[in-house]
C-alpha positions as CSV (number, residue, x, y, z in Angstrom):
1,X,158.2,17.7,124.5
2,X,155.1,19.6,122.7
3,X,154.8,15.8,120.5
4,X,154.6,13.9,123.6
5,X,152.0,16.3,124.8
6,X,149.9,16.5,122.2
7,X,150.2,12.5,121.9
8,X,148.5,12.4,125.9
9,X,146.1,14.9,124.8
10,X,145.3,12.4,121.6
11,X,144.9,9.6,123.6
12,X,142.8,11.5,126.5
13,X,140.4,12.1,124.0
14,X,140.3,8.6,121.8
15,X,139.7,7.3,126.0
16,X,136.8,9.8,126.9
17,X,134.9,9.2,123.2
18,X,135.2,5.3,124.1
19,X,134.4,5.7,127.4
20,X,131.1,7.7,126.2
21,X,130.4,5.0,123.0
22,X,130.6,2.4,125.9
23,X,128.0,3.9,128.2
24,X,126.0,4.9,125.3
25,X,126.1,1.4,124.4
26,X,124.8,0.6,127.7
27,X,121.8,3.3,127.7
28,X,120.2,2.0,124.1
29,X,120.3,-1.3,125.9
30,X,118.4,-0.3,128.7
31,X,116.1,1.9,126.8
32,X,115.5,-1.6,124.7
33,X,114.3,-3.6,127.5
34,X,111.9,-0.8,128.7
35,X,110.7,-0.1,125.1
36,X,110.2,-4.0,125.1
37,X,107.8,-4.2,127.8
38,X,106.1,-0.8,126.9
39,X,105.2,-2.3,123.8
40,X,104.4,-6.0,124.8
41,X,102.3,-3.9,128.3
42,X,104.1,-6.7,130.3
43,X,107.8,-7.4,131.7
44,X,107.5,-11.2,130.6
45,X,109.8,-12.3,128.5
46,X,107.7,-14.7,126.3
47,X,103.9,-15.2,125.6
48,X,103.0,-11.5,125.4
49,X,101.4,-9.1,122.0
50,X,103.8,-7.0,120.3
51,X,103.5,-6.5,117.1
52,X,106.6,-7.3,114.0
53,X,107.0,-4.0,113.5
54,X,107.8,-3.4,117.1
55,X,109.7,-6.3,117.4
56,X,112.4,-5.3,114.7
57,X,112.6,-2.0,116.0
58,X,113.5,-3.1,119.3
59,X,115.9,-5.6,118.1
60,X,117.5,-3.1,115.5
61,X,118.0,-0.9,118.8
62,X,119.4,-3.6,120.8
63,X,121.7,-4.4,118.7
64,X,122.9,-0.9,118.0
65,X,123.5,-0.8,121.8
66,X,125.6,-4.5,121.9
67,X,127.5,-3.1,118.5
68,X,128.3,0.1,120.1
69,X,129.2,-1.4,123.7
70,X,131.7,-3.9,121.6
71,X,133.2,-1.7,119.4
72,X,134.3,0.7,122.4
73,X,134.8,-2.5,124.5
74,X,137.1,-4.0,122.2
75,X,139.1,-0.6,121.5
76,X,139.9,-0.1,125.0
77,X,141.0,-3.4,125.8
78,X,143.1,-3.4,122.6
79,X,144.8,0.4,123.5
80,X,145.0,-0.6,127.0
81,X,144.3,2.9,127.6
82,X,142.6,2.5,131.3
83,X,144.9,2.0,134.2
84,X,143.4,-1.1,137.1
85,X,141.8,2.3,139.4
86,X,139.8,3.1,136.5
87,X,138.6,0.3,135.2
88,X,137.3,-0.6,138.6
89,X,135.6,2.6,138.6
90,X,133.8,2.3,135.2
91,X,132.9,-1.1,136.4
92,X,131.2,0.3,139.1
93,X,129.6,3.2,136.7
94,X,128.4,0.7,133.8
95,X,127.3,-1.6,136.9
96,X,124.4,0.7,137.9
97,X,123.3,2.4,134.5
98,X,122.9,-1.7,133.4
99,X,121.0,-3.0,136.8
100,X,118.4,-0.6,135.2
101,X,117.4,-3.6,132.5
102,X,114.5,-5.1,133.0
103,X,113.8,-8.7,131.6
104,X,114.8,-9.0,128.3
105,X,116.9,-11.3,126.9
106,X,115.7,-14.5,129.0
107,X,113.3,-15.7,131.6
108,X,114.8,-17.2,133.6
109,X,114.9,-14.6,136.3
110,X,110.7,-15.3,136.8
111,X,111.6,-19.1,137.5
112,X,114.6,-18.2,139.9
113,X,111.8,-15.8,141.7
114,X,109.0,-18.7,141.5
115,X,111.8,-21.5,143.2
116,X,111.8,-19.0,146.0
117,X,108.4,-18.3,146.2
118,X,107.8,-22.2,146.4
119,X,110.6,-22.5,148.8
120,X,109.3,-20.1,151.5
121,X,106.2,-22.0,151.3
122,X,107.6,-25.1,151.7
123,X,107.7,-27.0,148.7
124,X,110.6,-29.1,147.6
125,X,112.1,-27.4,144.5
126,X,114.7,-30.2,144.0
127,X,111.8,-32.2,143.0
128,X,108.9,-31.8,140.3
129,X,107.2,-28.9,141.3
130,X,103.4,-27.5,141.4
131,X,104.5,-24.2,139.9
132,X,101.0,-23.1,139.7
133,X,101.4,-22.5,143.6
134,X,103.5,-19.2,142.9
135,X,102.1,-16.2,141.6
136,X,105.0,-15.8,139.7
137,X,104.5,-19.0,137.8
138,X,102.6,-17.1,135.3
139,X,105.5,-15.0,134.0
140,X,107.5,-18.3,133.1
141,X,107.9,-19.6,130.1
142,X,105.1,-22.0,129.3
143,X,107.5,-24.7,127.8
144,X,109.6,-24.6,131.0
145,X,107.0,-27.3,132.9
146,X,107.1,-27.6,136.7
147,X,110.6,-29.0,136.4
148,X,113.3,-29.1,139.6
149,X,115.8,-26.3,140.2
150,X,119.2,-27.4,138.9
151,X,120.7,-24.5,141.2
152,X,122.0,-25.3,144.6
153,X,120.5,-24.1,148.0
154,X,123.3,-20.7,148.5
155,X,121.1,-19.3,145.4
156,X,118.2,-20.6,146.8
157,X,118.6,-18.7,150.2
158,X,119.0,-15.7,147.8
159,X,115.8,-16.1,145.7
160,X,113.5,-16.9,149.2
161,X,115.0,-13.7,150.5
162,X,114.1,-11.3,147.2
163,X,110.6,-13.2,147.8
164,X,110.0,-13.3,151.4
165,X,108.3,-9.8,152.2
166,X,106.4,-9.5,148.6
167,X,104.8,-13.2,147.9
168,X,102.7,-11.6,145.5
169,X,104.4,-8.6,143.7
170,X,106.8,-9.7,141.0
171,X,107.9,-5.8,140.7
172,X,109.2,-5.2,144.4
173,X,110.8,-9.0,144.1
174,X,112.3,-8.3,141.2
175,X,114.2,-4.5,142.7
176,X,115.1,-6.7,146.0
177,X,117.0,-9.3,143.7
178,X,118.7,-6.4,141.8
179,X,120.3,-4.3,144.9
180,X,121.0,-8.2,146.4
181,X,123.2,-8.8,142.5
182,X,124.5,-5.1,143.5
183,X,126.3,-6.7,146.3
184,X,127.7,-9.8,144.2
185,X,128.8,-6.9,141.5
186,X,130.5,-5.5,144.3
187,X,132.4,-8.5,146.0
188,X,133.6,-9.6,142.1
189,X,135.3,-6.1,141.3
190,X,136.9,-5.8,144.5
191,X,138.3,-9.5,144.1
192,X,139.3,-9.3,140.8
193,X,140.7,-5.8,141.4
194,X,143.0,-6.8,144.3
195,X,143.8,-10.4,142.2
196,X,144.8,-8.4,139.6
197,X,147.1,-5.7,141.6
198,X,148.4,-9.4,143.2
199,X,149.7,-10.9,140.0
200,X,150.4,-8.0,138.4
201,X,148.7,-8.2,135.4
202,X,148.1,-6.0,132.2
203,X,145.5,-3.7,133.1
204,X,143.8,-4.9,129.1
205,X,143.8,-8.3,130.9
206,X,141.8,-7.1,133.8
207,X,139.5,-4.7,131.7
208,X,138.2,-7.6,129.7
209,X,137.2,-9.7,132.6
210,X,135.1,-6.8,134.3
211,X,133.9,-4.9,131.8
212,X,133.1,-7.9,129.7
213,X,129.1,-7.5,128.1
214,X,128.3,-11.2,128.8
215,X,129.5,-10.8,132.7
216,X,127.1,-7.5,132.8
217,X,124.1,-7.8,130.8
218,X,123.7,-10.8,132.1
219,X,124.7,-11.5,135.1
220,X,123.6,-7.7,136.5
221,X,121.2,-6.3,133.2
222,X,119.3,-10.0,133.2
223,X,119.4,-11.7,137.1
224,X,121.2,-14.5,136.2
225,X,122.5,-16.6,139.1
226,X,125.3,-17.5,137.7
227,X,127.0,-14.4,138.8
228,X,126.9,-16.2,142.2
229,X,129.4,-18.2,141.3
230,X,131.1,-16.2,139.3
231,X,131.6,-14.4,142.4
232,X,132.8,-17.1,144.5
233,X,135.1,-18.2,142.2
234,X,136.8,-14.7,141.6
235,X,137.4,-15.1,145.5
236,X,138.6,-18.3,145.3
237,X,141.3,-17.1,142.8
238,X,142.0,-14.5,144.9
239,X,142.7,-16.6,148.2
240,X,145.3,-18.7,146.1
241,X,146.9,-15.6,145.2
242,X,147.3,-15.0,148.9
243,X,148.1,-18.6,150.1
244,X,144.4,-19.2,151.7
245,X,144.5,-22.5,150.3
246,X,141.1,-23.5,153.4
247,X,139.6,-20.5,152.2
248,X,139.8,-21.0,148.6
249,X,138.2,-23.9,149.5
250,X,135.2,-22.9,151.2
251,X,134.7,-20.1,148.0
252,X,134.7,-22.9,146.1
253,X,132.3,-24.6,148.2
254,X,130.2,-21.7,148.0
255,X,130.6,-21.3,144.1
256,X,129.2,-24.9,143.7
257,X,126.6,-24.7,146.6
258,X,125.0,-21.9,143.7
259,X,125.9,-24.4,140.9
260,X,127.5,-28.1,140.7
261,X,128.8,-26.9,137.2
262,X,131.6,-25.3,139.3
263,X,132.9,-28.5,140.4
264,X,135.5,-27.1,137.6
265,X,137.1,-24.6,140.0
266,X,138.7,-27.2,142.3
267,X,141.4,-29.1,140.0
268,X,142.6,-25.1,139.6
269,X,143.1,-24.9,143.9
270,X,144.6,-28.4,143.7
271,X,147.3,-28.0,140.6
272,X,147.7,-24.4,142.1
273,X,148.5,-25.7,145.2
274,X,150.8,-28.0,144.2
275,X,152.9,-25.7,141.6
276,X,153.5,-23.4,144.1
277,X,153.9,-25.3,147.5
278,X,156.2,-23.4,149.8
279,X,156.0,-26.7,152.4
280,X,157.1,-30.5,152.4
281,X,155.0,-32.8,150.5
282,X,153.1,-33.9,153.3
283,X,151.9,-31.0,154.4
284,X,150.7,-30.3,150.4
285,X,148.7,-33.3,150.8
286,X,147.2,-32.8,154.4
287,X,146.3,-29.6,153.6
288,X,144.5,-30.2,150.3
289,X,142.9,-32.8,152.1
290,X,141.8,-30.9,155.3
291,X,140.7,-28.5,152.1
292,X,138.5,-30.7,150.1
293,X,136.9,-31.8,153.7
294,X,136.3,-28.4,154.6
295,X,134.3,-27.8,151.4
296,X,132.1,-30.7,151.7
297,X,131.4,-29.9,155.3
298,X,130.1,-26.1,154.0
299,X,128.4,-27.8,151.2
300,X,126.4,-30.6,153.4
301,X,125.4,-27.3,155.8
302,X,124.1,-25.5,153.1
303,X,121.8,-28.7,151.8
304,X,120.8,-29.8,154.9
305,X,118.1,-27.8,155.6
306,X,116.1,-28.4,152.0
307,X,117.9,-32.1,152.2
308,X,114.6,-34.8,151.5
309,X,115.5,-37.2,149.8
310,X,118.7,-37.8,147.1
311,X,117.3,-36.2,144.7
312,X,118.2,-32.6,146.8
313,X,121.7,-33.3,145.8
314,X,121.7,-35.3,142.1
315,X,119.4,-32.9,140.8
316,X,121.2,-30.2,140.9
317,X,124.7,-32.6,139.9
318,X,122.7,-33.8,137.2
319,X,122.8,-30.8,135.3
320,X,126.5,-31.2,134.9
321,X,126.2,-34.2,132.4
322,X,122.1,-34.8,131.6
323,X,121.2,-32.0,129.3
324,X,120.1,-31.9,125.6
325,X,123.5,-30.8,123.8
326,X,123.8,-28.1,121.2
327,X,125.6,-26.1,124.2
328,X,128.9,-26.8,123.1
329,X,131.2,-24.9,120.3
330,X,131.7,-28.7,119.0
331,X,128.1,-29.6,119.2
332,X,127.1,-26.6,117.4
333,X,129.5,-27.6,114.6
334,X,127.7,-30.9,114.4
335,X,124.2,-29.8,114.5
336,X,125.2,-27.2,111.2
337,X,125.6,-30.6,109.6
338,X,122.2,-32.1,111.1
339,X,120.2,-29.0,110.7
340,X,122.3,-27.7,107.6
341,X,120.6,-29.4,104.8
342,X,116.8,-28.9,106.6
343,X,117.2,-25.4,106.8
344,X,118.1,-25.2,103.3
345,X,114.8,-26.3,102.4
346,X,113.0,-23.6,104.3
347,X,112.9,-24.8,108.1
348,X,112.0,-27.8,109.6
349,X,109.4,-28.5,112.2
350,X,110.1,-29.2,116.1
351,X,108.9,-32.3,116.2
352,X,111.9,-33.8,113.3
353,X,114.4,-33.2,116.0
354,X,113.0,-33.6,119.3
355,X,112.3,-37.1,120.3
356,X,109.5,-36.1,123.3
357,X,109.9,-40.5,124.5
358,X,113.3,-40.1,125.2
359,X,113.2,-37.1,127.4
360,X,114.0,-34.5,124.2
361,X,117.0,-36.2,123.1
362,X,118.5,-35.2,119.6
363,X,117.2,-37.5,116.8
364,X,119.5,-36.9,113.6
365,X,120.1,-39.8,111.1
366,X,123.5,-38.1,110.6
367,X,124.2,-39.0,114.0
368,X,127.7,-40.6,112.8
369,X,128.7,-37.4,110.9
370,X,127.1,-34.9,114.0
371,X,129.7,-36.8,116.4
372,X,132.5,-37.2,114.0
373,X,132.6,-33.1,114.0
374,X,132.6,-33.6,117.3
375,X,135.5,-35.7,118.0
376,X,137.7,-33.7,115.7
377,X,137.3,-30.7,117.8
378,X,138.0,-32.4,121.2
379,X,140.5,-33.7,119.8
380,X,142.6,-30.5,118.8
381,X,141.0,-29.3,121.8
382,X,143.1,-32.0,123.5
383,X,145.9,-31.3,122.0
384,X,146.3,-27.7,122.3
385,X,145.9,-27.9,126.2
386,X,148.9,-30.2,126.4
387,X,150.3,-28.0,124.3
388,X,149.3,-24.9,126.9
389,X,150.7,-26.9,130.1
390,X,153.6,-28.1,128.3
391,X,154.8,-24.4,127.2
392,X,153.5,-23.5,131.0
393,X,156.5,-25.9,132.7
394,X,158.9,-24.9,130.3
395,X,158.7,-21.3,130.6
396,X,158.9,-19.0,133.8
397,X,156.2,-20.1,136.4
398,X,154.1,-18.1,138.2
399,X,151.3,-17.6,139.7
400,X,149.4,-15.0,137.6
401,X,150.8,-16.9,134.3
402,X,149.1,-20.2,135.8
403,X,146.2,-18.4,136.2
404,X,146.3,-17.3,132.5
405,X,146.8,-20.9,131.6
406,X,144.3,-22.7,133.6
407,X,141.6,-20.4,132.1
408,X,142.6,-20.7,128.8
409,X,142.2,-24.6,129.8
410,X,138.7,-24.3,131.0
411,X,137.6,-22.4,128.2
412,X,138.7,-25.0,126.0
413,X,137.2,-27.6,128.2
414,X,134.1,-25.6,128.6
415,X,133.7,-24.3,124.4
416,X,134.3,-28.4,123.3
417,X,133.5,-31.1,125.8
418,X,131.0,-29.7,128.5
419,X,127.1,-29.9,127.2
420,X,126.2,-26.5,129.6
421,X,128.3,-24.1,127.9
422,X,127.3,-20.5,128.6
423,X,128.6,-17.6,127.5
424,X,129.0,-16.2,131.4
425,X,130.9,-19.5,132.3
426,X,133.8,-17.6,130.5
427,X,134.1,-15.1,132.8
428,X,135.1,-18.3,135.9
């Protein structure tokens, strides 16, 4: 009896020092970004004055922060010390300490606000845009151009509303973005956390999708949009684990309406649907149908107001296919092989690998090699997801092990075929 005891009280205390070694984690990243602009005298991201010296220190501290946030993040997801009630509410706690980042890591939060900007006034952001028009344009990154917004109107109506009352104040735009992400942070948990009481699952499961460092820092600590649809989609899983099968629909409507990349989400409602059908066939297929209508109506309301010409729609589609590659696990693995023997030599200037005549395609004379690497890995990529669906139909079949499966499928398809891998796609 006084050995079990003294185990809990163990255990208590290995779960409060990683607890604290988490949220200390969290406050060196914060006091990183604010040290960076302190030192640069400006929140933007690129094209400011700091010195080396400043630099390093800030990115020695930054990455004390990351280190100390993984090494508690992975030793509570490995103990599985949390129960689901807690995690939600160290979510919640970790949630607020990181909305306190300011720009850091990325910039794109400045061209999210300028799309607004040049929304409310008017201008066609689907299109090639005057960015000079937005008082915000200035905080962008130089290289970025006056190019379209590959994000769909639902983040759009999000960005004109952080930018509607302050036009010209980056600062007050910036706070009304962060308490509008507040809201998304608080619709995710609350899906995830009833998804998860749903299916059942290991509370270490559940931990490492919500307290996940890529989900915060960037989705909360950095603006990005992304945690839109990371949003919708948690919903979306959480109406099929309820038998919403319309309503996972229109989530999923709404997670693509933010961006077309989530186009992914729907073969999951479909295969769902049909795993665990509790009618005849016919209804299966009227309903997935009446689904997939339902969708596209909510998806042609939510572009019909910015709708002017095609390019409203394939612009933002076009970012599911048309961009420069290097964003894949596989690709990477090919480009060590182009770059490899460059870098070995001490660098290698811009222009050897960006073809600007081609619209800054990838120029390697190891081309052959670069996609060979390539091929390999989709290959076993391939194989071990009929491996994973194979094991799936064999073995007991349900609905929280499907769920399991089919995101162990899209992070295959996602690490070694798609070219807009990001690290927050994970977290769909």
């Amino acid at each position: 009896m006084l050995s079990n005891l003294k185990f809990l009280d163990t255990n208590k205390q290995v779960k409060t020092s990683n607890v604290s070694l988490l949220t200390a984690g969290s406050l060196l990243l914060v006091a990183a970004s604010w040290l960076r602009a302190y030192f640069a005298q400006s929140i933007m991201v690129d094209e400011h004055a700091m010195s080396g010296f400043q630099a390093l220190f800030i990115y020695l501290l930054f990455g004390t922060g990351l280190t100390a946030y993984s090494i508690a993040y992975y030793k509570l997801w490995r103990t599985n010390a949390l129960s689901i009630g807690q995690i939600r509410l160290l979510f919640y706690g970790q949630t607020l300490l990181l909305s306190l980042m300011l720009p850091f890591l990325s910039n794109d939060i400045f061209s999210l606000l300028t799309y607004g900007d040049l929304a409310n006034k008017g201008i066609d952001v689907f299109n090639r845009i005057p960015g000079v028009l937005s008082s915000f344009f200035s905080y962008c990154n130089p290289l970025s151009g006056n190019g379209p917004t590959v994000y769909g109107p639902l983040c759009l109506i999000f960005l004109q509303s952080a930018t509607y009352l302050t036009p010209e104040n980056i600062y007050i735009s910036l706070i009304i973005y962060k308490l509008i992400a507040l809201i998304w942070a608080v619709i995710f948990i609350e899906a995830a956390f009833y998804t998860a009481k749903k299916t059942s699952v290991a509370p270490g499961t559940f931990f490492f999708i919500a307290l996940n460092p890529i989900l915060l820092i960037q989705g909360i600590g950095q603006l990005h949009s992304d945690l839109m649809a990371v949003v919708m989609t948690a919903c979306t899983v959480y109406m099929m684990m309820r038998n919403k099968t319309i309503l996972a629909f229109i989530f999923a409507a709404l997670a693509i309406a933010v961006k077309m990349n989530y186009l992914l989400i729907i073969p999951y409602i479909f295969i769902a649907s049909y795993i665990f059908k509790r009618r005849k066939q016919k209804t299966f297929i009227l309903k997935s149908v009446a689904g997939v209508l339902v969708a596209a109506t909510v998806l042609v309301m939510l572009y019909y107001p910015y709708y002017t010409s095609k390019n409203t729609f394939l612009t933002p589609f076009h970012s599911v296919y048309e961009q420069i590659p290097t964003k894949s696990i596989a690709e990477i693995f090919g480009d060590a092989i182009f770059y490899g023997e460059q870098l070995s030599k001490g660098g290698f200037q811009l222009s050897h690998i960006i073809d600007e005549d081609s619209g800054g395609a990838l120029v390697s004379q190891k081309m052959a090699a670069w996609n060979g690497v390539m091929m390999v890995c989709r290959i076993l990529a391939l194989a071990t997801s009929a491996f994973l669906i194979f094991t799936f139909f064999r073995n007991k079949r349900t609905k929280g092990e499907w769920m399991n499966v089919y995101l162990r499928l899209l992070l295959l398809f996602l690490l070694f075929y798609s070219h807009v891998i990001y690290p927050w796609y994970l977290m769909m």
